[in-house]
C-alpha positions in Angstrom: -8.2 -0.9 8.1 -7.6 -4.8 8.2 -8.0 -6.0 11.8 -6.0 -8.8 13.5 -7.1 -12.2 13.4 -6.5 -15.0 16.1 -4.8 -18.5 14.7 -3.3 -20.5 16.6 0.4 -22.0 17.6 1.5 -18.8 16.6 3.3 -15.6 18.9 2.5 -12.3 18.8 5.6 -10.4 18.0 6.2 -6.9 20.0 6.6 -3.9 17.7 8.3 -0.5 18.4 7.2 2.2 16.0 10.0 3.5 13.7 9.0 6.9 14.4 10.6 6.8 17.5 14.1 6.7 16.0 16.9 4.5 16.5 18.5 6.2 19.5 14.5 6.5 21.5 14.8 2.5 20.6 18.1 2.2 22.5 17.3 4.5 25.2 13.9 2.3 26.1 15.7 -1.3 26.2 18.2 0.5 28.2 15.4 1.4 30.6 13.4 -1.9 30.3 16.6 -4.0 30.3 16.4 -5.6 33.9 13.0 -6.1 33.9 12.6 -7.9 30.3 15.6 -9.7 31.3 13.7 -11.3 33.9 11.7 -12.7 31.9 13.5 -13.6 28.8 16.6 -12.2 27.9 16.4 -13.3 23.9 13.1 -12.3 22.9 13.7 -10.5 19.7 11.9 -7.2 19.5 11.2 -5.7 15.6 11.1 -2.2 14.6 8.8 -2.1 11.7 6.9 0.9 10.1 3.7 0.8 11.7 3.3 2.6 15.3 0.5 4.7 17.0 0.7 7.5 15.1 0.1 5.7 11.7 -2.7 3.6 13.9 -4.8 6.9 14.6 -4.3 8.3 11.0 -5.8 5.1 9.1 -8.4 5.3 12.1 -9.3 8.8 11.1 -9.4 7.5 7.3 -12.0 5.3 8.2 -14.5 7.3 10.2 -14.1 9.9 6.8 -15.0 6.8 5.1 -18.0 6.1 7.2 -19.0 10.0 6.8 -18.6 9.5 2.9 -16.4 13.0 3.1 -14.5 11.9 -0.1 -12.2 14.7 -0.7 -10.9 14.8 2.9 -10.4 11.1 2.8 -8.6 11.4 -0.7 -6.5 14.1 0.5 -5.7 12.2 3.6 -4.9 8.7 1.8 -2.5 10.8 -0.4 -0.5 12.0 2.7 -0.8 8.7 4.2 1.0 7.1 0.6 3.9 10.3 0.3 4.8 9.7 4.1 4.9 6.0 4.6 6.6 4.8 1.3 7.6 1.3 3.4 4.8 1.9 6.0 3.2 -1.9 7.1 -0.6 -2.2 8.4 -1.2 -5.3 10.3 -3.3 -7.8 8.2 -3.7 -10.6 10.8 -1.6 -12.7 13.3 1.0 -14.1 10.7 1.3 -10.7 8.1 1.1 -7.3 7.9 0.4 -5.9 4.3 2.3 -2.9 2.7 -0.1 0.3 3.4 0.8 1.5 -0.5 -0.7 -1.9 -1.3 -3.5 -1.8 1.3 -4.4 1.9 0.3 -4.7 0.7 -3.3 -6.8 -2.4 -2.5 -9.2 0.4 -0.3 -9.8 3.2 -3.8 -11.0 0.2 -5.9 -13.3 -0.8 -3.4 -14.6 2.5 -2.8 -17.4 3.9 -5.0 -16.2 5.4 -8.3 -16.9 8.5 -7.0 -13.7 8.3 -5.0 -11.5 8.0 -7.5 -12.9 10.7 -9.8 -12.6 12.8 -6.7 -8.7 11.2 -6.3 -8.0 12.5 -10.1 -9.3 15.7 -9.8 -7.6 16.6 -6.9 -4.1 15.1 -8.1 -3.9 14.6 -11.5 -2.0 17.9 -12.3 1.1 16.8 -9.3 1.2 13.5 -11.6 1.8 14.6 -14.8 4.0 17.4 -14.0 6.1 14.6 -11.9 5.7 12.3 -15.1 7.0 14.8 -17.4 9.9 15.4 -15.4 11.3 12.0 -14.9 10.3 11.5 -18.6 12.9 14.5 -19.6 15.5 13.3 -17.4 14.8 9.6 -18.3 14.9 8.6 -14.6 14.0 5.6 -13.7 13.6 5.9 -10.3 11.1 9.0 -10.7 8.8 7.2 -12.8 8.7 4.4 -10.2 7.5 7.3 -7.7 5.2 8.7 -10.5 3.2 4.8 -9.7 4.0 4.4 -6.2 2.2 8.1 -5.5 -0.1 8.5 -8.0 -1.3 4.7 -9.5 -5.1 5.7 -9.6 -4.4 9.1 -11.8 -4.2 8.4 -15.9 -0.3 8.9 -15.2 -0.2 5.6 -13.2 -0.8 3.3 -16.2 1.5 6.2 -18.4 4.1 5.2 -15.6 4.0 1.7 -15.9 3.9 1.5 -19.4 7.2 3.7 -19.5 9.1 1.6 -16.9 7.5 -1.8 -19.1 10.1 -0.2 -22.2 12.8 0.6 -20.2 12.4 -2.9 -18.8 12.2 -4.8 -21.9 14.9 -2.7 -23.5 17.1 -3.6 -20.5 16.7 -7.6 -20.9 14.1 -7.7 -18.8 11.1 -9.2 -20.1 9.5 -10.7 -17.1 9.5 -7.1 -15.5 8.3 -5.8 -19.1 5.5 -8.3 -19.0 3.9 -7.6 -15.6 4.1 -3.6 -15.9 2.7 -3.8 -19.8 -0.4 -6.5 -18.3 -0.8 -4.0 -15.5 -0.9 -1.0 -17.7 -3.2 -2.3 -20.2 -5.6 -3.4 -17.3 -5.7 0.4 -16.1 -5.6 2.6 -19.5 -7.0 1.9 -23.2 -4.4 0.1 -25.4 -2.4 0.9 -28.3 -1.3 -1.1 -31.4 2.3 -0.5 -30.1 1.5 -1.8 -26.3 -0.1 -5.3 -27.5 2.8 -6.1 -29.5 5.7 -5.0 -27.3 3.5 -6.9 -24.6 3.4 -9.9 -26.7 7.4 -9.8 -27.1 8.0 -9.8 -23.6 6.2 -12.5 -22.9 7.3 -14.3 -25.4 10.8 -13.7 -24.2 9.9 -14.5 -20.3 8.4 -18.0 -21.4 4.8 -17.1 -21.5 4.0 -18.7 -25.1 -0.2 -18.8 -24.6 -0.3 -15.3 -23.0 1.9 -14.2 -26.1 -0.3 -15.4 -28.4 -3.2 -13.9 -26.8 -1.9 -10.6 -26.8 -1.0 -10.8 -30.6 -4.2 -11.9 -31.1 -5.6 -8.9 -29.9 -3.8 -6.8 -31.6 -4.6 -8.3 -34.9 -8.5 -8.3 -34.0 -8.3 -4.4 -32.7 -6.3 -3.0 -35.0 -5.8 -5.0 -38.0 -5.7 -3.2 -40.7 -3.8 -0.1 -38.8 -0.5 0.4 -40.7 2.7 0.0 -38.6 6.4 0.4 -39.4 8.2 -2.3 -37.4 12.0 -2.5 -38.2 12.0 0.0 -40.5 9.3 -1.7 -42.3 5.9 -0.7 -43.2 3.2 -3.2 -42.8 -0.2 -3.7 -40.6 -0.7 -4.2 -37.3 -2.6 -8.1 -38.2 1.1 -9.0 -40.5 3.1 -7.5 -37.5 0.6 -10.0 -34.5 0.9 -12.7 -37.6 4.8 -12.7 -37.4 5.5 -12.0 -34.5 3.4 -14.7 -33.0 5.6 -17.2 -35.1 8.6 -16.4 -31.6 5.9 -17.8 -28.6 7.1 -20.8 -28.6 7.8 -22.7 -25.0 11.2 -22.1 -23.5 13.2 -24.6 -23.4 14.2 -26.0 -19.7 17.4 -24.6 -18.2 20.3 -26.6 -17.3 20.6 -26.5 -12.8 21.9 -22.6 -12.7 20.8 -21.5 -9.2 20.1 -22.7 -5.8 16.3 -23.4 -6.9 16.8 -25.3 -10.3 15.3 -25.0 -13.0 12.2 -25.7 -12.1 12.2 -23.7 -8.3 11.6 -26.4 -6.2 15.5 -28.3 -5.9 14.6 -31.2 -7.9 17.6 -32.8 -9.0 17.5 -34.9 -12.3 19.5 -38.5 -12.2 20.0 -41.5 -9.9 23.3 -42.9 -8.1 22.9 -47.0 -8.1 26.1 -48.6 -6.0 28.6 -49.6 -6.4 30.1 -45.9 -7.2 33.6 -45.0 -8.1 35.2 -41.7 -7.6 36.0 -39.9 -10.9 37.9 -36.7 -9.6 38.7 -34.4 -6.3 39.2 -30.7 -6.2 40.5 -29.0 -3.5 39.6 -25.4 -2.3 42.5 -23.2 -2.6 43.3 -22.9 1.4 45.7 -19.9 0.9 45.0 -16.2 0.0 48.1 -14.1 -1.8 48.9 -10.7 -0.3 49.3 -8.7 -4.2 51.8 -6.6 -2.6 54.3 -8.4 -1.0 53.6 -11.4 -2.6 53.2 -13.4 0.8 50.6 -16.5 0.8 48.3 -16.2 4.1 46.1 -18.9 5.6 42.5 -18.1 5.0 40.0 -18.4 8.1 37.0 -19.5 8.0 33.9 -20.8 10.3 35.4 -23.3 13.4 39.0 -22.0 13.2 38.2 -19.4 15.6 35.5 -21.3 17.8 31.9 -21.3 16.2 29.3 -23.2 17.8 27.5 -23.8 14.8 27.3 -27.5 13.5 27.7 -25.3 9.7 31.3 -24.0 8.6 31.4 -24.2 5.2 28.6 -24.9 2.8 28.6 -24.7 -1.3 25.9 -25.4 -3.8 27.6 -26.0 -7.4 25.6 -24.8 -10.6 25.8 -26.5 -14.1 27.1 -24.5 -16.9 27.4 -26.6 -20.0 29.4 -29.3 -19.7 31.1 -27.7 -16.5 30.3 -27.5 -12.9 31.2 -24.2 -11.0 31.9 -24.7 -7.8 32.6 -21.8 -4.9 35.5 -21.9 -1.9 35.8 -20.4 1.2 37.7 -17.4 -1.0 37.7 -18.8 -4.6 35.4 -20.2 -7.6 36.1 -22.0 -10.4 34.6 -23.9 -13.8 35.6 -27.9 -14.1 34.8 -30.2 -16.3 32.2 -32.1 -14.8 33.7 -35.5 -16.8 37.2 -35.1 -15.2 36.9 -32.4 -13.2 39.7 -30.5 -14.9 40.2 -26.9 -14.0 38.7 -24.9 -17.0 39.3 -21.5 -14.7 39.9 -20.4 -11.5 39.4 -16.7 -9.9 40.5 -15.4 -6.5 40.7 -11.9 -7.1 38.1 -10.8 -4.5 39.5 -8.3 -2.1 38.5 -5.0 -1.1 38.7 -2.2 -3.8 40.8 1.3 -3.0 37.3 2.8 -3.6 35.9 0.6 -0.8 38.3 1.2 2.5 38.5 3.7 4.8 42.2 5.2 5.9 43.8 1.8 7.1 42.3 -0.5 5.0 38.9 -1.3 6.9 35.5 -1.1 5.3 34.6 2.3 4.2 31.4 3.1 6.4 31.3 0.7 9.2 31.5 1.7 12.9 35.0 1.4 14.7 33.5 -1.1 17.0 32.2 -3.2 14.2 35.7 -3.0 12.9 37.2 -4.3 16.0 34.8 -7.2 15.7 35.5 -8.5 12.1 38.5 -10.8 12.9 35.9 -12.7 16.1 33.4 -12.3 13.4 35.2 -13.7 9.9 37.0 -16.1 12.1 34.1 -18.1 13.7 31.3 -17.4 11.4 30.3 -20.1 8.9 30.2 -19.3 5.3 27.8 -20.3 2.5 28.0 -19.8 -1.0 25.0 -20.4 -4.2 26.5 -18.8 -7.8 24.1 -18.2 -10.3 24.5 -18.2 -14.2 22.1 -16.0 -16.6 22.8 -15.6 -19.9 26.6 -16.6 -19.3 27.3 -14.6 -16.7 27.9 -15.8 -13.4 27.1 -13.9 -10.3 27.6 -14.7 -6.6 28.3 -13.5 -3.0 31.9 -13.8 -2.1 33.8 -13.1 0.8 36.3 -10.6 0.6 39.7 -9.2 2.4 42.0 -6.6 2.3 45.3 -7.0 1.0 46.6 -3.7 4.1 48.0 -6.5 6.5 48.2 -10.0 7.4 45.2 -10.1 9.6 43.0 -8.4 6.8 44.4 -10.7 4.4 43.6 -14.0 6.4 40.0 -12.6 7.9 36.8 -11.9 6.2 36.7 -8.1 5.8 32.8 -8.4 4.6 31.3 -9.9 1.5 30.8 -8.4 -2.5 28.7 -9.5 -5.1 30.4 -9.9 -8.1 29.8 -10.8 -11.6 31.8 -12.8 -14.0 32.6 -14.3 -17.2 30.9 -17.8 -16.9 33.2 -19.1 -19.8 36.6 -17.1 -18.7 36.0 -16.5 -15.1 37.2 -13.0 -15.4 35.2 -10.3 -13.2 33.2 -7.4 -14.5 32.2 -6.1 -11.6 32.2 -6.4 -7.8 29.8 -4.3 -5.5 30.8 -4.5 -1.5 28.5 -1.0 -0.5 25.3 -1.0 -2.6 23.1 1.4 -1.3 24.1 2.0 2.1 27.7 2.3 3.2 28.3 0.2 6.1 26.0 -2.2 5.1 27.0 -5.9 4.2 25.4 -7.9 1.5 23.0 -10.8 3.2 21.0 -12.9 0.7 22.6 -15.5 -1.0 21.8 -13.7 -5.2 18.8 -14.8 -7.3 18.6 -13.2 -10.7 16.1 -12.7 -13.4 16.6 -11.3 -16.3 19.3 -9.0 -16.0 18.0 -7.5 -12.3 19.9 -9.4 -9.8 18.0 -9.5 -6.1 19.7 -9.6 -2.7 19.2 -7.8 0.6 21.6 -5.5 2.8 22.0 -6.0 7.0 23.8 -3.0 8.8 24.1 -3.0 12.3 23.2 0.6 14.1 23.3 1.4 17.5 22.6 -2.0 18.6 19.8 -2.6 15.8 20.2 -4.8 12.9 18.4 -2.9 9.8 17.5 -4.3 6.9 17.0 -3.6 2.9 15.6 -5.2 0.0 17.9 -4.6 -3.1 17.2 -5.0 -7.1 20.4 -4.5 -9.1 20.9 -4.2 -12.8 23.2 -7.4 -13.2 25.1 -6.6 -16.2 26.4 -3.2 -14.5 25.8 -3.9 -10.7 23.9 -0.3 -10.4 21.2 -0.1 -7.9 18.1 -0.1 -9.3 15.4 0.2 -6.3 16.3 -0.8 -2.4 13.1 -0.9 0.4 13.7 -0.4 3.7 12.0 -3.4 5.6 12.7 -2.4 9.2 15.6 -3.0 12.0 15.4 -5.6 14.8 17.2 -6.7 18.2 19.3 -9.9 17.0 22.8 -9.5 15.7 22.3 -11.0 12.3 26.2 -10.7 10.6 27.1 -14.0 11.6 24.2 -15.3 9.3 23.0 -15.7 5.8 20.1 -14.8 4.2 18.3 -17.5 2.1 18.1 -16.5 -1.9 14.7 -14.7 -3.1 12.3 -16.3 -5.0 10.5 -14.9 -7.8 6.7 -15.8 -7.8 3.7 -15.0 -9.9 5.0 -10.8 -9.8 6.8 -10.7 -6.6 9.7 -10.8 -4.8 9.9 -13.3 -1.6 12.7 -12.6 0.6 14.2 -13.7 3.7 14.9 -10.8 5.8 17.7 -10.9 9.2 14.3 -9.4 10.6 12.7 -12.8 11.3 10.8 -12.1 8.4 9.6 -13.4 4.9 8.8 -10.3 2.8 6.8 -10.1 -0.3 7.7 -7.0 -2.6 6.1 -5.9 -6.2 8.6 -6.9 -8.6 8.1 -4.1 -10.6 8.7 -1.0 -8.3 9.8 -2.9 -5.3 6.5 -1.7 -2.9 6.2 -3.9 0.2 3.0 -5.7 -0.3 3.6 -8.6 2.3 5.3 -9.1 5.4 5.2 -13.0 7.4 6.6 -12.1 10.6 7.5 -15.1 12.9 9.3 -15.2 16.6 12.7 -17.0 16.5 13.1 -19.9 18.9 14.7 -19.2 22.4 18.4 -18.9 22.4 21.5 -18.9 25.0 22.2 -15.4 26.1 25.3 -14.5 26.6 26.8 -11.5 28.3 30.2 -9.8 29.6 31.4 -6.4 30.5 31.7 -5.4 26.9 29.2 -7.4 25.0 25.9 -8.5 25.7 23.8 -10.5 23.2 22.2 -13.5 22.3 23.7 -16.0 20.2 22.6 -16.1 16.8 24.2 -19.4 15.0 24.1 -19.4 11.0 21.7 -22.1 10.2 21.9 -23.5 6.2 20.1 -21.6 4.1 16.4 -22.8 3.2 14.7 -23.3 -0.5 12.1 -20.6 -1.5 10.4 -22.5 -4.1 10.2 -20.3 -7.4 7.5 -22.6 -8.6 4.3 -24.9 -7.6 0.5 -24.0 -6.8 1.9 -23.1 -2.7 4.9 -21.0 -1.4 6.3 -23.3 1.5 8.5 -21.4 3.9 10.2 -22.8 7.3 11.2 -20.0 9.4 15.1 -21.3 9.6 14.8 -19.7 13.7 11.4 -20.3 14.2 9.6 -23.2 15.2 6.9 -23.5 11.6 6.7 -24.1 8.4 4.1 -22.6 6.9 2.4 -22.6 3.1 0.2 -20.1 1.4 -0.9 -18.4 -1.7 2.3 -16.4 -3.1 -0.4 -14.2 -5.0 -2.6 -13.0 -1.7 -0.7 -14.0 1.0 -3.4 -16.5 2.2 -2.8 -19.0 4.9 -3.2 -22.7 4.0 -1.5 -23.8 6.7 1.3 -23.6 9.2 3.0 -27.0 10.9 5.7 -27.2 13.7 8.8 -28.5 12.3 11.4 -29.0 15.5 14.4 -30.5 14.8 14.4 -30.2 11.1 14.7 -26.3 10.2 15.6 -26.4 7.0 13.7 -26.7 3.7 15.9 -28.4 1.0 13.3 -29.7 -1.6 9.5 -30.1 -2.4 7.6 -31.9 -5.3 4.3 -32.2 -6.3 2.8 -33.8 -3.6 5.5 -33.3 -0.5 7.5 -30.7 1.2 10.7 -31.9 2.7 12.6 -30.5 5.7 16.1 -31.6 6.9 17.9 -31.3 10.5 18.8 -33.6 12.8 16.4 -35.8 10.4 14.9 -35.7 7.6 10.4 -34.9 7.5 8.6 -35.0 4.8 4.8 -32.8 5.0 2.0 -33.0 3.2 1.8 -30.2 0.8 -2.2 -29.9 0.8 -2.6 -29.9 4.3 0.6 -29.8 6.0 0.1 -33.1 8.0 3.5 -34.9 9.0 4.0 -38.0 6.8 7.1 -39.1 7.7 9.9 -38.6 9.8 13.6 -40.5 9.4 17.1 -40.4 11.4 20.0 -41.9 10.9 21.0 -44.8 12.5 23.7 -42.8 14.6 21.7 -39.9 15.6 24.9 -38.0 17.0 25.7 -37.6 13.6 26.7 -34.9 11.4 23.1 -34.3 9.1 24.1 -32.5 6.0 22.0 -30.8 3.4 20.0 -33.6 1.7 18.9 -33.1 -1.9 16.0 -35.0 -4.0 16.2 -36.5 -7.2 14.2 -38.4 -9.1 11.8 -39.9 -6.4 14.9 -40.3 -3.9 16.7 -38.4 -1.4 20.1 -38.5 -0.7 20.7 -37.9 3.1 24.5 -36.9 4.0 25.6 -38.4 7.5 28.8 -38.1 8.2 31.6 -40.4 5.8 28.2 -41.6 4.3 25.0 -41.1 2.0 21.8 -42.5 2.8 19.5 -42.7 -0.1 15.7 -43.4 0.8 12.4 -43.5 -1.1 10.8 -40.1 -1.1 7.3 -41.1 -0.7 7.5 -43.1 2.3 11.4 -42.8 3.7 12.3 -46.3 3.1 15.9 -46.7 2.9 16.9 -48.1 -0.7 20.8 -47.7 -0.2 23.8 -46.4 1.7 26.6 -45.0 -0.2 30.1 -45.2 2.2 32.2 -42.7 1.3 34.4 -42.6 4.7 37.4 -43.5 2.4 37.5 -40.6 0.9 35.8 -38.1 3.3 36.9 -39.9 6.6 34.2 -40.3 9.2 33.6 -36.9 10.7 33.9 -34.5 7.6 31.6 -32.2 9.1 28.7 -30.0 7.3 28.4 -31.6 4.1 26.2 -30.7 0.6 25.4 -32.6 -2.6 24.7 -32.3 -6.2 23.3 -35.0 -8.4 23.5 -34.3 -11.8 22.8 -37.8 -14.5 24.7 -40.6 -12.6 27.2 -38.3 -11.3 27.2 -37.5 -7.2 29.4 -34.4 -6.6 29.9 -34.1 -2.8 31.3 -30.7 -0.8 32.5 -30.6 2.2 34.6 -27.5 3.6 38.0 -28.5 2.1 37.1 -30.1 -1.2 34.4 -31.0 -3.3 34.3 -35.5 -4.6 32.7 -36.5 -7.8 31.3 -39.9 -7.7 30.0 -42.0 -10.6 27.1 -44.6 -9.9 26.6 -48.0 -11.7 24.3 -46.8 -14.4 23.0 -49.7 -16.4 20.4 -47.6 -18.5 22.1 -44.9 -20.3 19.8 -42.3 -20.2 21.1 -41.0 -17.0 24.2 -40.1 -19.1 22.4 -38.0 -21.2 20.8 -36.0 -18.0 23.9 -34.4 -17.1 23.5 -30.7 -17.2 
């Protein structure tokens, strides 16, 4: 078992075994109340799989190790894997790694001995659990056919199953990683190479294409083949196929991360700018039964003490912008910003209430909460369009009053149209009932990621969820533990996909790393969250949890750069094994908003700018009025454009030196609170919580018209 390790500027977090249930948790903070509260009454407390129990039986796995008694030790890893599907084992100060993962990583270092052992003792279990999820096609089963048994011959059968039903299902990238996996682990067929080589090719992996083609053709050549309903050989089939791997071309700005992952913006603002067009978020929701128009509430109307109430990130679609209210999207035209569709037809579903029109599945005393909760939390929104569909998070109400009608009865995913707007789907309970959706959506493919926060009992749990995003079914959903902090006031950060995982923020103080393929918790950063205010009364006592912005998980560069949005460090390591490069305090900037090849840039009450190779502060910048409102800042092209209350401060990215200041108080007035932007060619689009302002700069070279979208 890995042992902890000892870096530094970093606190060890207090674990409570999950074993011990939900109601043992309660009962021992109850007991330990007064004293902890003497000492600090907001230290957050996790409940993640690993406790003493688990401790003793990987301690007994390795003295069977040291005693070289492989069946024992095979038989006992097996239990250890069919027990503790989401089981963690700690790794060292800053992760734990998934004990599936770990257990894995321990048979291949073994002697091959242990692994013949391993077969021979569980290789009839696999295939009879392979043929049965096989007959009833079921997805699901065949994940558990890898998960349990990945070191039998079924393992690699598994994985090359779930790579068709991937590919077949629009999703290559998936396809690709479970087909490279399985031909690693099993010997290949004709069939394997090519349908490998078509999925990369179709997830934008040209030069691994080719080489799988090639392979193909030099294996089997001459091996006839019927492809299409035509007969031919295997070298024609490579030969012709091989003609498709051509590089992808780049995507227009669909998602929170950009095209490229890393929220940089293509174009330049020069002043003077003129406005072009204003949109304003409808303010007003319409009760479908008695036809009455209701005042939406959002963050601030009912007293937040959050800086953030309402924050939107637009996405390019075309020659259109889509851009997210408080209870309503739309599609303009980014040139005039004409209204090409509008949809506010997001309200609870009959299927979704319970008898008087509350959430089916949440707790009366949550219930009693959601007007406080809807009315002073802040909101954030981040659409995403794949393959013209657009998905998103989006708050919803219920239509059984006026209160439910005005007040945030929980949020849905949804997806839509992108050229119509019209909805095909929304999803408030995904797998849990009484959960509420957290993450801001990433998709890939057609699987659509997102996590699910239910509060138990005084415990905030936590899920990580794949859904198929043309239907909205479930498709796999991990557990990832529960933790002390209220976390429904909050919003969880969109995933990122990176070199065959899933990164995702969890309401757990946690960065989690999950197999893209069967969803397996590989690895977990675990951070503690700054000191808070606690507040307490005669019928509620917790600490304060403010909604900070959500932070950029880069989808792409050599490092994954992460800053713990209630922590006090931003960190960067290797997505692939989890390695520490380094870990930097950030103070008053919590919030990752962009990075670039050479820089990773953090925005707060200013604006710092590290050093990707070695985390080293380069620069630091605030405004000249430092009591301020600092919104999200964006960079683009070499220049970041700094929000500060009625103005924009643009500054060189390399060394903060300020190259212009854009006043829009005209138009914005001088304390428009939380504000975002969007550059797109020479176009500016600004968001504040009641409207979004498109600007045009003074563009002299007319390439920047021809960057737009």
């Amino acid at each position: 078992m890995a042992t902890r390790g000892r870096l530094k500027n970093v606190r060890r977090t207090r674990l409570i075994p999950k074993a011990f249930g939900i109601g043992m948790v309660v009962g021992l903070v109850a007991l330990i109340g007064l004293r902890a509260g003497a000492q600090n009454r907001s230290e957050f407390v996790p409940t993640l799989e690993f406790g003493a129990r688990l401790r003793q039986r990987l301690q007994h796995l390795n003295r069977l190790e040291s005693q070289k008694l492989w069946d024992d030790w095979v038989q006992q890893c097996q239990a250890l894997v069919d027990e503790y599907p989401d089981g963690v084992v700690p790794r060292d100060e800053e992760f734990y790694i998934g004990l599936r993962f770990h257990l894995a990583n321990e048979m291949d270092r073994l002697p091959p001995a242990v692994k013949q052992a391993y077969r021979r003792r569980f290789e009839g279990q696999a295939r009879d659990l392979y043929q049965k999820a096989a007959a009833a096609q079921d997805e699901a089963l065949m994940r558990q056919v890898y998960g349990r048994f990945r070191h039998t011959s079924q393992g690699a059968a598994a994985l090359e199953w779930l790579a068709g039903r991937a590919l077949d299902a629009g999703d290559p990238e998936i396809a690709r990683l479970a087909y490279a996996r399985a031909l690693r682990e099993q010997v290949s067929s004709p069939l394997t190479l090519l349908k490998y080589g078509l999925a990369a090719v179709a997830a934008g992996y040209p030069q691994e294409a080719q080489q799988a083609f090639r392979r193909a053709e030099t294996e089997y050549g001459a091996q006839p083949i019927r492809i299409g309903g035509e007969n031919t050989t295997v070298a024609d089939a490579a030969r012709r196929l091989a003609a498709l791997a051509k590089p992808a071309p780049l995507a227009a700005w669909n998602s929170f991360q950009g095209p490229l992952g890393l929220r940089q913006m293509s174009g330049e603002i020069r002043p003077p700018i003129t406005k072009r067009w204003e949109y304003v978020f409808p303010a007003q929701v319409v009760n479908p039964v008695s036809g009455v128009r209701y005042n939406v509430v959002i963050g601030a109307y009912g007293g937040s003490r959050s800086r953030l109430t309402y924050l939107t990130f637009p996405v390019v679609f075309g020659d259109q912008v889509i851009l997210q209210g408080p209870r309503s999207i739309a599609s303009l035209r980014l040139e005039d910003g004409q209204e090409v569709w509008s949809n506010e037809e997001f309200e609870l579903k009959p299927e979704d209430k319970a008898p008087g029109g509350d959430i089916k599945g949440v707790a009366a005393g949550q219930q009693r909460m959601a007007g406080y909760r809807s009315g002073s939390r802040a909101i954030q929104a981040a659409p995403v369009v794949q393959g013209g569909l657009l998905f998103t998070r989006m708050p919803v109400t219920s239509s059984d009053s006026a209160r439910r009608a005005r007040f945030t009865s929980g949020f849905a995913l949804a997806a839509l149209d992108a050229r119509s707007g019209k909805q095909l789907w929304q999803r408030v309970h995904l797998d849990d009932p009484g959960g509420e959706v957290w993450n801001l959506p990433a998709v890939l493919g057609n699987t659509l990621f997102t996590g699910v926060a239910k509060a138990a009992t005084g415990i905030t749990e936590y899920r990580a969820t794949a859904i198929r995003a043309g239907t909205g079914e479930v498709i796999w959903s991990t557990y990832l533990g529960g933790g002390t902090d209220p976390m429904l006031m909050t919003d969880g950060s969109p995933p990122a996909v990176r070199d065959g995982m899933l990164w995702i923020e969890s309401s757990l103080h946690t960065l989690n790393g999950l197999d893209l393929v069967t969803g397996e918790v590989r690895y977990v950063y675990h951070y503690q969250p700054r000191s808070r205010p606690y507040s307490g009364a005669a019928w509620i006592d917790i600490t304060q949890v403010p909604n900070e912005p959500v932070a950029l998980l880069p989808a792409g560069g050599k490092r994954l750069v992460f800053a713990s949005r209630w922590g006090d460090q931003v960190i960067a390591f290797d997505p692939t094994t989890a390695r520490l490069f380094w870990s930097a305090p950030k103070t008053s900037s919590p919030t990752l908003f962009a990075l670039d090849t050479e820089r990773a840039y953090l925005c707060g009450q200013d604006i710092q700018a590290y050093e990707l190779e070695t985390g080293a502060k380069l620069w630091a910048w605030a405004p000249p009025d430092r009591g301020g409102n600092f919104g999200f800042a964006v960079l683009a092209n070499g220049r970041i454009y700094a929000p500060v209350d009625g103005k924009v401060y643009v500054l060189n990215a390399a060394d903060a030196r300020e190259v212009a200041v854009l006043d829009l108080t005209a138009d914005l007035g001088e304390s428009p609170g939380y504000v975002g932007l969007h550059v797109v060619g020479n176009r500016l689009i600004v968001t504040t919580r009641e409207k979004a302002v498109c600007y045009e700069g003074d563009v002299n070279d007319e390439r920047m018209k021809g960057e737009r979208g």
